[in-house]
C-alpha positions in Angstrom: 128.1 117.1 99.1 127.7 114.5 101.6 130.0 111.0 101.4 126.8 109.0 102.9 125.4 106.5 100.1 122.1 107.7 98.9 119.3 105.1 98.1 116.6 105.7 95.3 114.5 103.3 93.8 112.5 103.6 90.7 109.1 101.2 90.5 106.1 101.7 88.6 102.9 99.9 87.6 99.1 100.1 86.7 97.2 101.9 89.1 93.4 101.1 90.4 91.9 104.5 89.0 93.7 107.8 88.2 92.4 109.6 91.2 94.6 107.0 93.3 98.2 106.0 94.0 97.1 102.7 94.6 98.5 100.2 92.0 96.0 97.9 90.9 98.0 94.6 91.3 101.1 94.6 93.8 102.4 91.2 92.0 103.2 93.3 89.2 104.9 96.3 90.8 107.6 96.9 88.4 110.8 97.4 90.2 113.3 99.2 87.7 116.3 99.4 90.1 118.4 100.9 92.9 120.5 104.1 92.3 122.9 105.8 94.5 122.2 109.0 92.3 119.1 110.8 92.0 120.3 111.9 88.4 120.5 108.5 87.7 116.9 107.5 89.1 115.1 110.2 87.3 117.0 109.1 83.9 115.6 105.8 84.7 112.4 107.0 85.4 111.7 108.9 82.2 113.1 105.9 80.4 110.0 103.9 81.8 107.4 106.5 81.7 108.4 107.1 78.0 108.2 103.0 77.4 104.4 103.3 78.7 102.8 106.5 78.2 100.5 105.2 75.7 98.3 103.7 78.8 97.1 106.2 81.2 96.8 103.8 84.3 100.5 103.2 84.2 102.9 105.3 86.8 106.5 105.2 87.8 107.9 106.5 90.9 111.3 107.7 92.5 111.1 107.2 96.0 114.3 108.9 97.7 114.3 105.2 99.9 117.5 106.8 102.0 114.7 109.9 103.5 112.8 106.7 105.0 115.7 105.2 106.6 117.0 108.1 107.7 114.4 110.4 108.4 116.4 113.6 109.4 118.0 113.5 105.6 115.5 116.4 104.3 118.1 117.6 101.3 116.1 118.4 97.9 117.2 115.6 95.0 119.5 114.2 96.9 
C-alpha cells in the first residue's frame, strides 16, 4: 500500500435522460464529499443512491479524482 493521499469524490444528481451521463442541471450537482479512502467513498455513495432510488433520473458517482491528477496512478479501488 502506497503512503500517497488518495482523492475520491462522490457527486450525484438528475440526469437529462437515462441514455446520458449528462446531468440535467449543473447548479444542482450534488457534491457529497472528499474521501481519502475508496471504502469510504463507495459507503457514501450507496448511502446516497439508497436516499434516491425512488427517481430514476437521479445518479451518483465516485470519481477516483487522484487518477486525473496523476494520470500514471492506474491501481484498481485505490
Amino acid at each position: 500500500m502506497s503512503d500517497k493521499q488518495l482523492l475520491h469524490l462522490v457527486i450525484g444528481g438528475e440526469l437529462a435522460d437515462l441514455s446520458s451521463m449528462e446531468f440535467r442541471d449543473l447548479s444542482k450537482v450534488d457534491l457529497v464529499g472528499a474521501y481519502g479512502a475508496y471504502d469510504d467513498a463507495l459507503r457514501a455513495w450507496r448511502t446516497k443512491a439508497q436516499q434516491t432510488v425512488d427517481n430514476a433520473l437521479m445518479r451518483y458517482f465516485i470519481i477516483h479524482a487522484h487518477k486525473l491528477l496523476d494520470p500514471s496512478e492506474d491501481d484498481d479501488h485505490s
